[in-house]
N, C-alpha and C positions, 0 to 999 in steps of 0.2 A: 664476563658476559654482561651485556647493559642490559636494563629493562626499559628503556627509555625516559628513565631520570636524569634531570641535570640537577646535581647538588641539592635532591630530595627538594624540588622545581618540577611540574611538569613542563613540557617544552613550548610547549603554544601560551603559556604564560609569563614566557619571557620578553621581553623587548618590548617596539610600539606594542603590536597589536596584543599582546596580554595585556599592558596599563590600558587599552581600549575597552578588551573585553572587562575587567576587573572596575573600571571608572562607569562602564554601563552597567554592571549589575549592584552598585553600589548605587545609584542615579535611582535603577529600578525597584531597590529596596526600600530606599529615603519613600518615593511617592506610595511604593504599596502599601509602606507604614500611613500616612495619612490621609488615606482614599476614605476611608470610613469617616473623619473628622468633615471632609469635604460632602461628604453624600448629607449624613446627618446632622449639620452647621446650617444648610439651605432649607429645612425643613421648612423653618418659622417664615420662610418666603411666602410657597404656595397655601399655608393658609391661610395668611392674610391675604392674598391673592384671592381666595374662594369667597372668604365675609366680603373685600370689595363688590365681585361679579353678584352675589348675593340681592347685593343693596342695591346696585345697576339695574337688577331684572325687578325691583321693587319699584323703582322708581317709574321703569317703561312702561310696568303694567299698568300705573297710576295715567301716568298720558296714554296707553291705551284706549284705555277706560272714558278716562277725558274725551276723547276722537271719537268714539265709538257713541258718547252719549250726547256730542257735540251736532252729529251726521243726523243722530235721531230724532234730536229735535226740530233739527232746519229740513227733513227731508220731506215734508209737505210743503215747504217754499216754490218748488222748480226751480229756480234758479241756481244752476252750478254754482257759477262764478261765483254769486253770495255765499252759497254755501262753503265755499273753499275759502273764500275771504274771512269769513266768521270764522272756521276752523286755523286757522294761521293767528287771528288778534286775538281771541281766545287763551 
């Protein structure tokens, strides 16, 4: 009586599609071994990423500020156009 052994083989792992199945979980192992290397290797990305945007929002508030104290001093001129002129050579 068989039990569905071929030469202590199961049967779906023999021929192509066993070296398919067997060649993909071996593909699937290799990467789920070094997922974690991946995830934790890019760290040092986003925080330099955060000091850059950091120093970005430093800067804009600085010509914010600029624009803001540029407008308030011309804004008893009336004239736009001056005013937008100043503001731009500034």
């Amino acid at each position: 009586m068989s039990h569905g052994l071929d030469n202590g083989m199961l049967p779906f792992l023999g021929g192509t599609i066993g070296f398919i199945i067997i060649l993909f979980l071996f593909v699937h192992a290799v990467l789920w071994f070094f997922l974690p290397f991946a995830i934790f290797g890019t760290k040092e990305k986003p925080d330099n990423i955060e000091i850059e945007i950091e120093s970005t929002n430093k800067l804009l508030q600085v010509i914010d500020n600029e624009i803001k104290e540029t407008r308030l001093s011309n804004k008893g001129s009336g004239n736009v156009e001056e005013v937008h002129m100043n503001a731009i050579h500034d």
